[in-house]
C-alpha positions as CSV (number, residue, x, y, z in Angstrom):
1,X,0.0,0.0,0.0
2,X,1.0,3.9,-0.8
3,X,1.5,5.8,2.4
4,X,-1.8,7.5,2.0
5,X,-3.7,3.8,1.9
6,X,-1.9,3.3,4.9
7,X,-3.1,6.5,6.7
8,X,-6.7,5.7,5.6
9,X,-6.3,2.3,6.4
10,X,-5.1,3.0,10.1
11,X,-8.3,5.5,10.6
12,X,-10.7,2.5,9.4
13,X,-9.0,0.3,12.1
14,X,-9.8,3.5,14.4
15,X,-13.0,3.1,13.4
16,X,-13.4,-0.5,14.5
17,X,-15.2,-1.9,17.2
18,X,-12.6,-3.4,19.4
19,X,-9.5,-1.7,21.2
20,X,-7.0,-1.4,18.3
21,X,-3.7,-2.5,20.6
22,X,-0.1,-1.5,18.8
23,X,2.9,-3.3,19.7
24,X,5.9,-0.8,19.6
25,X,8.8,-2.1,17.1
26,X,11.9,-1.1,18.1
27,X,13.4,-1.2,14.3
28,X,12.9,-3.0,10.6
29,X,13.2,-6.2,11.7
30,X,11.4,-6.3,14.9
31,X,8.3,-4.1,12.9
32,X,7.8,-6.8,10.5
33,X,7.8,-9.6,13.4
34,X,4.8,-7.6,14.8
35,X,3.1,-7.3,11.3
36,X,4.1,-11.3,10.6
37,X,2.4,-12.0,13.9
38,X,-0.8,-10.6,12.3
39,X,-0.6,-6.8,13.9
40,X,-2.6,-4.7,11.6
41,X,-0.4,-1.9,12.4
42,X,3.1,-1.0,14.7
43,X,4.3,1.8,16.5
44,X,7.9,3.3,16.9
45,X,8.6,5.7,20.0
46,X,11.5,7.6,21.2
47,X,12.4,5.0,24.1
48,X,12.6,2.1,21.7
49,X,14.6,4.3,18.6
50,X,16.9,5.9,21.1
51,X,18.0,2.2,22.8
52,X,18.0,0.2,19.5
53,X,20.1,2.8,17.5
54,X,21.9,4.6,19.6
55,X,22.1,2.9,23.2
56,X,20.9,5.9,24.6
57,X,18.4,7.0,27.3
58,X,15.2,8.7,26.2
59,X,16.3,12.0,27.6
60,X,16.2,14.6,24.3
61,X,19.4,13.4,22.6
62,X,17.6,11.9,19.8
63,X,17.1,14.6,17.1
64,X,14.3,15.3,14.9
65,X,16.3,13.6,11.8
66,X,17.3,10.5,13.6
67,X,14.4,9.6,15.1
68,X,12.5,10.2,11.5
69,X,15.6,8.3,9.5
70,X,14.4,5.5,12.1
71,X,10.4,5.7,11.1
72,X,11.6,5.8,8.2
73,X,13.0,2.5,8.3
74,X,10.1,0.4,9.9
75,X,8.0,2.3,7.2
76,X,10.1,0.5,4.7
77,X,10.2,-2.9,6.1
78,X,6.7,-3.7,6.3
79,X,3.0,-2.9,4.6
80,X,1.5,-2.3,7.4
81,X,0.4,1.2,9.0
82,X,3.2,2.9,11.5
83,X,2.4,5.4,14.1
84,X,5.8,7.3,15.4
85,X,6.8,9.2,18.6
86,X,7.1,13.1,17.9
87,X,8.6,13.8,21.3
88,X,7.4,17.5,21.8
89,X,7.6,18.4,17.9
90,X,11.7,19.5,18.2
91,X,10.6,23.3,17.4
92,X,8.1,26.0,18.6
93,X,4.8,26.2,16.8
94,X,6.3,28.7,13.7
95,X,8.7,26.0,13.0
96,X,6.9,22.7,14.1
97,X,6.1,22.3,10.5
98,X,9.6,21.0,9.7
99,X,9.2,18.1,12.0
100,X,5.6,17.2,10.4
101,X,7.2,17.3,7.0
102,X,9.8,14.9,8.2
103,X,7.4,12.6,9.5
104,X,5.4,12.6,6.8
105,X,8.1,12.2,4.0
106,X,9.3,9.0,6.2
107,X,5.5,7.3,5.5
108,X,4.1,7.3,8.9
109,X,0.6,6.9,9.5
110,X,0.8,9.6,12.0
111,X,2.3,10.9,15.0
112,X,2.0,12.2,18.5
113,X,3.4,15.3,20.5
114,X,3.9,15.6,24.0
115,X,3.6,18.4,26.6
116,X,6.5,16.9,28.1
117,X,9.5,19.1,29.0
118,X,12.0,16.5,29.4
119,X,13.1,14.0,31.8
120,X,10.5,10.9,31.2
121,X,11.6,7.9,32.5
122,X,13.7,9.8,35.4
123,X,13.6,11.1,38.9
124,X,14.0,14.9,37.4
125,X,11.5,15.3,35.1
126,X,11.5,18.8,34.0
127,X,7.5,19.6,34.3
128,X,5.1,20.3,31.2
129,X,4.8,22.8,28.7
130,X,1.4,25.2,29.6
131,X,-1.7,24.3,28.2
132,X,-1.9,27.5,25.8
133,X,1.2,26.7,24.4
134,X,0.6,23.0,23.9
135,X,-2.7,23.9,22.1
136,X,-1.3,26.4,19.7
137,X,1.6,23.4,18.8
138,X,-0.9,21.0,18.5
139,X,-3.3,23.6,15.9
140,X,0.0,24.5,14.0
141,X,0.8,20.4,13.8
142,X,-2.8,20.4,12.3
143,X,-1.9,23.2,9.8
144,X,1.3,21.7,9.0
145,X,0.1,18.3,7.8
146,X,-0.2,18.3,3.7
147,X,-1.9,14.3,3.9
148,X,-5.7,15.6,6.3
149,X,-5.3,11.2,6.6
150,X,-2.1,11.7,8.6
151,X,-3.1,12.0,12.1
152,X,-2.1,14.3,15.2
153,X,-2.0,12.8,18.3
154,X,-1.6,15.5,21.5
155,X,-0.3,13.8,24.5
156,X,-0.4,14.7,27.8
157,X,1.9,13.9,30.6
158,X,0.0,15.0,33.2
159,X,-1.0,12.2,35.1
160,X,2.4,10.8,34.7
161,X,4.5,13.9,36.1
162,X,2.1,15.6,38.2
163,X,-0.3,12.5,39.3
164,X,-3.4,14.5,38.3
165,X,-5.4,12.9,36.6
166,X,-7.8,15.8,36.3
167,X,-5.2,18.1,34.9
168,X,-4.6,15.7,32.4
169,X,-8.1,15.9,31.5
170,X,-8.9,19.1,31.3
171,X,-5.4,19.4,28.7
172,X,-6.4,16.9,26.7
173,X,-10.1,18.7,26.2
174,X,-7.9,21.7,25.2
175,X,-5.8,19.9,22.9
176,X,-8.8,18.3,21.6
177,X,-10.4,21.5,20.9
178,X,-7.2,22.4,19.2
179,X,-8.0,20.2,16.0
180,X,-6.0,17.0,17.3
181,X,-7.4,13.6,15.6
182,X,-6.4,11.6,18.5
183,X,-5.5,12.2,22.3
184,X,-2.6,10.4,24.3
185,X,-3.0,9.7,27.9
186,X,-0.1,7.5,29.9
187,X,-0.2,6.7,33.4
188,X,-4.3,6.9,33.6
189,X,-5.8,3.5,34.8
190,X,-8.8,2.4,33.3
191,X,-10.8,2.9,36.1
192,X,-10.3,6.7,35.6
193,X,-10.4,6.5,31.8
194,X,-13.7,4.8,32.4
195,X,-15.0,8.1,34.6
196,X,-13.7,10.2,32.4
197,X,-14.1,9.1,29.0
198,X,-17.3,10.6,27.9
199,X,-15.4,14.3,28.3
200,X,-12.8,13.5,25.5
201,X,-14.6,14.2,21.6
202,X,-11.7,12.4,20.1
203,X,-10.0,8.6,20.3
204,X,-8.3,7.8,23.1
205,X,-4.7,6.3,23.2
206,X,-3.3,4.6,26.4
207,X,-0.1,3.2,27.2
208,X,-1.0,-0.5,28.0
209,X,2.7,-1.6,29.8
210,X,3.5,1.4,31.3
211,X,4.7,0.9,35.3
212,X,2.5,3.5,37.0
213,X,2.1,2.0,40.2
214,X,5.4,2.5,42.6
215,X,6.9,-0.1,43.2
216,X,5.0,-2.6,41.2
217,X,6.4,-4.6,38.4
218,X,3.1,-4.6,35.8
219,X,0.8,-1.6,35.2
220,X,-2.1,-0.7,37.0
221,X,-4.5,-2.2,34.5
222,X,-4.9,-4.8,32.0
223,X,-5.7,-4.9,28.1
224,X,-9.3,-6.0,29.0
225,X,-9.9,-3.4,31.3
226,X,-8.9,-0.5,28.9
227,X,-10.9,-2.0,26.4
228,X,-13.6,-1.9,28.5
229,X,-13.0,1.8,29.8
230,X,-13.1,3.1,26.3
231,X,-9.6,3.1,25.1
232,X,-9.3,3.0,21.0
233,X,-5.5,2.2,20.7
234,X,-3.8,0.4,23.4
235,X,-0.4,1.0,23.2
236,X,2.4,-1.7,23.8
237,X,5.5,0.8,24.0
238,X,8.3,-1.1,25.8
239,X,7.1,-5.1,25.5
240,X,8.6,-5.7,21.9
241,X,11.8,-4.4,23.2
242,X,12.2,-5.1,26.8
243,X,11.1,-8.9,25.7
244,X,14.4,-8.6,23.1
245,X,16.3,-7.3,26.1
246,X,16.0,-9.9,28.7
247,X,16.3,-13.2,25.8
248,X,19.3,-11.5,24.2
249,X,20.9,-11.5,28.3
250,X,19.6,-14.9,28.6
251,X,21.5,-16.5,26.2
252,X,24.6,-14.5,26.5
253,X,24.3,-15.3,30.5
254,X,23.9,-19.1,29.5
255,X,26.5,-19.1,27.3
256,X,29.3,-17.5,29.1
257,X,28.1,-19.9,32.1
258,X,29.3,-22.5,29.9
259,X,26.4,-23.6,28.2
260,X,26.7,-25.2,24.5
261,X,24.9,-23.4,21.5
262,X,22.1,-26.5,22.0
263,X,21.4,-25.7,25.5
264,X,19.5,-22.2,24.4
265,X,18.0,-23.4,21.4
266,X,14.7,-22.2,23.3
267,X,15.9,-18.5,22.9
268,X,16.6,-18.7,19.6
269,X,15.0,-18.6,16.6
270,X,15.7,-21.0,14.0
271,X,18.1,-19.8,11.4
272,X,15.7,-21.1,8.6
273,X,12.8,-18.8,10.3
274,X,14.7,-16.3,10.9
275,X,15.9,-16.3,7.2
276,X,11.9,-16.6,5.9
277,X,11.1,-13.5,8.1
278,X,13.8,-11.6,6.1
279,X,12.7,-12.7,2.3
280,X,15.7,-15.0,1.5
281,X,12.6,-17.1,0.0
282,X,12.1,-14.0,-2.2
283,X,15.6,-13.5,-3.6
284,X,16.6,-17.0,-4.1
285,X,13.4,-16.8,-6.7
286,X,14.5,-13.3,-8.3
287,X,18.1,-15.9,-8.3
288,X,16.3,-18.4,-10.6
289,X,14.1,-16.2,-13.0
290,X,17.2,-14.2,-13.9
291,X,19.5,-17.0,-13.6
292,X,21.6,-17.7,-16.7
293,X,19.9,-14.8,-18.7
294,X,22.7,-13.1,-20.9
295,X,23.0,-9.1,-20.4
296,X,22.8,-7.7,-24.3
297,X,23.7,-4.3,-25.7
């Protein structure tokens, strides 16, 4: 499919009657495990890009043209729709059109910015943006987009940094208002998505593995329950990768323990899988139709 049948293909999805839930790809390959699993659509964000490329923390050192080189990427390797992580947009609102451009040029189905100043995933995060400012990124996003089937998503970090879930509301109504296609809620349990629900105009995105609860080691609620609180995209951020993580550690642990290559044949793929999932099927047949044909002037 074109990029634009991809973009109207991801609102029909939208559309559906069941929680659309988007496991995050971390890059190429890992995308098109998640569309040969039967996904009808991935995700790439800024935690997963910055790990997998760079081995970096999600902390703004990621710029604009990296992370989009990186959509860019899992746009290529699959035919499925791709949502992408916009951080807060890179620029003000008189220049936020640059990093739609980008986005779009790389294929994505869409993407979403955050009211985030910095510091996600740390013990200094640097607060949020202010709701008027937010709003007028969000309406210059809007303005920005040249494909109306490429969608803005506004997210809020409200009930993540400040633990008001109310605040994060009352943004997300603003940013809403402010033509956004989609809203973008982390650290909201369904419970409170459930009470609240009926005050948002627009599809709601959650994060569906996102720790919010201190101390614990799974979030606060389950797939089912979003579904049932009203989320439309349930969104699997950090399983694809964190799932990579702790099987790549297993092996190496195992086999620097002393362990033979047979004794962590469960970790590992088969090679002849493996080399299916990456289309040596499809070469070895573009081999044999051009196989033995002469090249003449």
């Amino acid at each position: 499919m074109s990029h634009q049948e991809r973009r109207r293909a991801l609102k029909a999805l939208l559309a559906g009657e069941r929680s659309l839930v988007l496991p995050g790809a971390y890059d190429a390959f890992s995308a098109r495990l998640v569309e040969q699993a039967g996904y009808p659509a991935t995700y790439l964000g800024s935690f997963a890009a910055a790990a997998s490329a760079f081995g970096l923390p999600d902390v703004g050192l990621v710029t604009l043209t990296e992370l989009a080189e990186q959509a860019r990427r899992v746009v290529d390797a699959v035919a499925i729709p791709v949502l992408a992580d916009a951080e807060n947009g890179f620029y003000d609102a008189p220049n936020l059109w640059r990093a739609v451009k980008a986005f779009e040029d790389a294929g994505v189905a869409g993407v979403h910015i955050e009211d985030n100043l910095g510091g996600k995933h740390t013990a200094v995060p640097a607060g949020l943006l202010p709701v008027e400012e937010m709003a007028t990124k969000v309406r210059a996003a809007v303005d920005a987009r040249t494909d109306p089937d490429f969608l803005i998503i506004a997210r809020s970090d409200a009930a993540w940094v400040e633990h008001d879930v109310e605040a994060c509301v009352r943004r997300l109504e603003a940013y809403a208002a402010a033509g956004a296609d989609m809203v973008f809620a982390p650290a909201i349990p369904a419970a409170e998505l459930a009470r609240v629900r009926g005050r948002l105009s627009v599809p709601v995105m959650v994060p569906g593995d996102l720790l919010d609860v201190p101390g614990s080691d799974e979030p606060s609620s389950t797939l089912a329950e979003y579904e049932a609180a009203g989320a439309d995209v349930i969104l699997l951020w950090y399983t694809v990768i964190g799932a990579a993580s702790r099987n790549v550690s297993a092996v190496l642990e195992a086999l620097r323990g002393g362990s033979d290559v047979a004794g962590v044949k469960e970790f590992v793929t088969d090679q002849h899988v493996f080399e299916a999932a990456m289309g040596y099927d499809a070469y070895e047949k573009r081999s044999a139709l051009y196989a033995g044909q002469e090249v003449r002037s």
